[in-house]
VOTIKE-50683 format. One record per residue (C-alpha): x, y, z. Coordinates in steps of 0.5 Angstrom, whole numbers, plus 500, padded with zeros to 3 digits. Example, Ala and Ser with C-alpha at 12.3 -4.5 7.8 and 13.67 -1.06 7.14 Angstrom:
! residues 2
525491516
527498514
This chain:
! residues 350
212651291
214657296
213657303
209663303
209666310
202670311
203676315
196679319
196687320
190690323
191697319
188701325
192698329
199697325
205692328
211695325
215688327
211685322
211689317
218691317
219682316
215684309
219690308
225686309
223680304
222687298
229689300
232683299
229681293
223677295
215678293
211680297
202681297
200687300
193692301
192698297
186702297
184700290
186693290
191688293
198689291
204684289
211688290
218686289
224691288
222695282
229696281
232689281
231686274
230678278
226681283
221684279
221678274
218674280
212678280
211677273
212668274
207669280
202671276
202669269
203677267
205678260
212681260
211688255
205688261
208695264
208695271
208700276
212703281
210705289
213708292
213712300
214720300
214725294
221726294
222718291
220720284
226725282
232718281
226714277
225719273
229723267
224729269
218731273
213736269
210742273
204739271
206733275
208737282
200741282
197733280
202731286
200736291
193735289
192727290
198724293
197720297
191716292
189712286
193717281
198714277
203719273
206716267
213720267
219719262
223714266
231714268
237709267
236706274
228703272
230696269
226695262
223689266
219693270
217697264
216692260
221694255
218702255
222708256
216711260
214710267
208710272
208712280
204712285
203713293
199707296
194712301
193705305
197705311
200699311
203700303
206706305
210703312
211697308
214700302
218706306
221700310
223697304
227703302
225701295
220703290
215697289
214694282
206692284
200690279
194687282
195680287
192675283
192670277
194674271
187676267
182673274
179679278
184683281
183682289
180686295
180682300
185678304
182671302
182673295
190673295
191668299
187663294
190666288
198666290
200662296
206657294
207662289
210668292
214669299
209673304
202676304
200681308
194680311
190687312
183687311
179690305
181695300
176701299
176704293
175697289
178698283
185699281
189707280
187712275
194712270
196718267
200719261
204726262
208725256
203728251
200734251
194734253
195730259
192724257
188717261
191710259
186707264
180710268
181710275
179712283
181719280
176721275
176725269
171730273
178731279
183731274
179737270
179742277
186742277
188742268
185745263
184739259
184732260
184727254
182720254
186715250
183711245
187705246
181705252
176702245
182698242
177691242
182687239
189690243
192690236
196697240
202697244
200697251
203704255
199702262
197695265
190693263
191696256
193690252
190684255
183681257
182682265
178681271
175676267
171670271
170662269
163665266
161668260
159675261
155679256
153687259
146688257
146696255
140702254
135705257
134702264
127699263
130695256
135693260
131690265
127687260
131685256
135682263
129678264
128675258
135672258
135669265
129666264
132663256
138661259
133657266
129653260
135650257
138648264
143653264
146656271
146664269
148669274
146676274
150683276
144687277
143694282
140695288
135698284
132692279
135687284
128685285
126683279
130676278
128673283
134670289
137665285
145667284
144675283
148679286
147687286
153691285
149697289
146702288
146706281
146713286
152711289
158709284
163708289
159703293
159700286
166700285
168697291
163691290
164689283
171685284
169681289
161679286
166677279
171672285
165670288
161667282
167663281
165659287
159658283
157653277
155658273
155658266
154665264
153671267
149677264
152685268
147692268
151697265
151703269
152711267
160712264
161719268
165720273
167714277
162710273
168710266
173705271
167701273
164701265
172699263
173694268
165690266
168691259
175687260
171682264
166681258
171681253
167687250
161683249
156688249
148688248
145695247
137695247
């Protein structure tokens, strides 16, 4: 066991004394549980091959699940990478600080550890306050996946982490919410066309303005992850709660329907079942252990609302959980692929 120091930071108010002692464990080697704006963050160094190993310990993660490295300024990136495209310059400059996360050939100094044995590499600047001072002041880049139990929903509050990972890692910075709710948008610019390895904060819609064509891996549909994983969250089931979830897909109206019919089977067989609805058919299942994402008009509300409504059924007895499909356009791709992995890709189309 750890003794796991908790470090609470106001992020409008940032106390540069307490964040200098997390950036102070990162610089010497320790782990250190940090808030984005997508999710909350476990950093170590991510050019110390032991450090970053701790990461993987802390959360049960799979080795060949990459990592990705956070760093604070633009300029960071030139040692960790073998060459920055022109394109990448035009993404950073349009999005950076933000959720984008650009897959880039990586440089000698990037362990294999960090990469999970690729010859490529994400990078991002964290737009949260406290990531970037956190990270500026370790003078490292941060290797940072999600701060929870490998496969669990990833964490949006403080409370999340500290559940999860104390006794497991050296500090948590305690900083309040994380907004965007899910986790960065990684781009592979190795291939031509750009292309999405994980949908994100940044959609496809945004990326667009700014290239002429934006492609879609298809490792996104691989159900049984029989390919190689070139960006976390690929290979693996994630964000998975106790329960079982099924999403029921279709025609709004069907959906409700058939919503309806399996809340009240599953009630008369003595099943505890929860259901992830929207504000607009949250009224017809009743009170009892449903919880509206929110409303279908605002995707970001949706987004910031799913990780936790997943956390906040394992405080329940539920035994199975049915989830409301939304539209998988614009931010509505990240939240349709999180509700896939949180499911297993059980889905009911009606």
């Amino acid at each position: 066991m750890i003794d796991t120091r908790i470090l609470e930071v106001d992020p409008s108010s940032i106390k540069e004394e307490i964040l200098a002692e997390g950036s102070k464990i990162l610089k010497n080697g320790g782990t250190v549980a940090f808030p984005t704006e997508t999710v909350y963050g476990l950093g170590a160094n991510g050019l110390d091959p032991n450090a970053v190993k701790k990461i993987f310990i802390a959360k049960g993660r799979p080795a060949d699940n990459p990592l990705i490295l956070h760093i604070a300024n633009p300029q960071d990136v030139e040692p960790l990478v073998m060459e920055i495209p022109e394109v990448a310059i035009k993404l950073m400059e349009t999005f950076w600080p933000g959720p984008l996360t650009l897959l880039m050939k990586k440089s000698s100094i990037v362990p294999k550890e960090t990469t999970g044995g690729l010859d490529t590499v994400g990078i991002r600047i964290p737009q949260h306050p406290i990531a970037r001072k956190l990270i500026e002041g370790a003078g490292v880049p941060v290797a940072a996946p999600s701060a929870n139990v490998s496969g669990k929903p990833s964490p949006t509050k403080a409370e999340h982490v500290i559940k999860d990972l104390t006794g497991k890692v050296d500090a948590i910075v305690a900083g309040g919410n994380s907004d965007v709710g899910v986790e960065s948008t990684v781009l592979d610019l190795t291939v031509e066309p750009p292309t999405i390895l994980r949908p994100g904060g940044i959609t496809k819609e945004m990326l667009e303005m700014i290239l002429p064509e934006v492609a879609i891996d298809p490792a996104l549909e691989d159900k049984n992850f029989t390919m190689s994983p070139k960006s976390p969250g690929m290979k693996y089931t994630h964000y998975a709660p106790k329960a079982d979830v099924t999403i029921i897909k279709g025609q709004l109206d069907k959906v409700v329907d058939e919503m309806m019919a399996v809340q009240k089977k599953c009630q008369s067989e003595g099943r505890v079942i929860g259901v992830i609805c929207t504000d607009e058919t949250e009224k017809f299942f009743g009170n009892h252990l449903v919880k509206s994402m929110g409303s279908r008009s605002n995707p970001k509300e949706i987004a910031a609302n799913l990780f936790r409504i997943l956390r906040e059924f394992d405080e329940t007895d539920v035994e199975v959980i049915i989830a409301e499909a939304v539209e998988e356009t614009g931010l509505g791709q990240a939240i349709m692929n999180r509700l896939m992995k949180a499911a297993g890709h059980r889905v009911l189309e009606v």
